[in-house]
N, C-alpha and C positions, 0 to 999 in steps of 0.2 A: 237341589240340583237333579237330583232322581226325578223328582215330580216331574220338572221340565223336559225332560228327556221324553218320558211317557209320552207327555203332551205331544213334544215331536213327532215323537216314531207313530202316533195316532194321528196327527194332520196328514203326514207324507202317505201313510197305508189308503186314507181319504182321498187324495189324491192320486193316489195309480186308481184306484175305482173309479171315479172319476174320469179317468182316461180311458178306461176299457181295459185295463189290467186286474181282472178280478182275481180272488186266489181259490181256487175254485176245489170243491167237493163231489165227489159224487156220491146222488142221493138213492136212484132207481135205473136198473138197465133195463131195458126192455130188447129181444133179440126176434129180430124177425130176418125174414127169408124174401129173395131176389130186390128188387133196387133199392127199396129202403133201408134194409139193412138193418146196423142198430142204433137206438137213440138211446143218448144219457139223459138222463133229468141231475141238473146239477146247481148247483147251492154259493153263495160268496162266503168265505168264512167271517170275513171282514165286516161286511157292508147290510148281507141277507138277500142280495140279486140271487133269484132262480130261473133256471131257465132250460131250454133243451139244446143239445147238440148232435151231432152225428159220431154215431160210435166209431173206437178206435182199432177196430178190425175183427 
């Protein structure tokens, strides 16, 4: 029963990835100054999607 369970909660976490619900990390900040701002470099913990975003102020 345990086993099956895993297997579950491992298809459904495959599935929000999948949709663009990644669970995400942050890996590198990098901070700069006037419009850019700052970017994250961040990571899926799930999946292994990396990618940049705009920082969070």
């Amino acid at each position: 029963m345990k086993r099956a369970r895993e297997g579950l909660a491992r298809a459904l976490s495959r599935a929000l990835c999948a949709l663009g619900l990644h669970e995400l990390e942050v890996i590198e900040v990098r901070i700069g100054f006037g419009p850019s701002g700052t970017v994250e470099k961040v990571r899926c913990r799930r999946c292994g999607y990396r990618g940049a975003r705009r920082g969070r102020a």
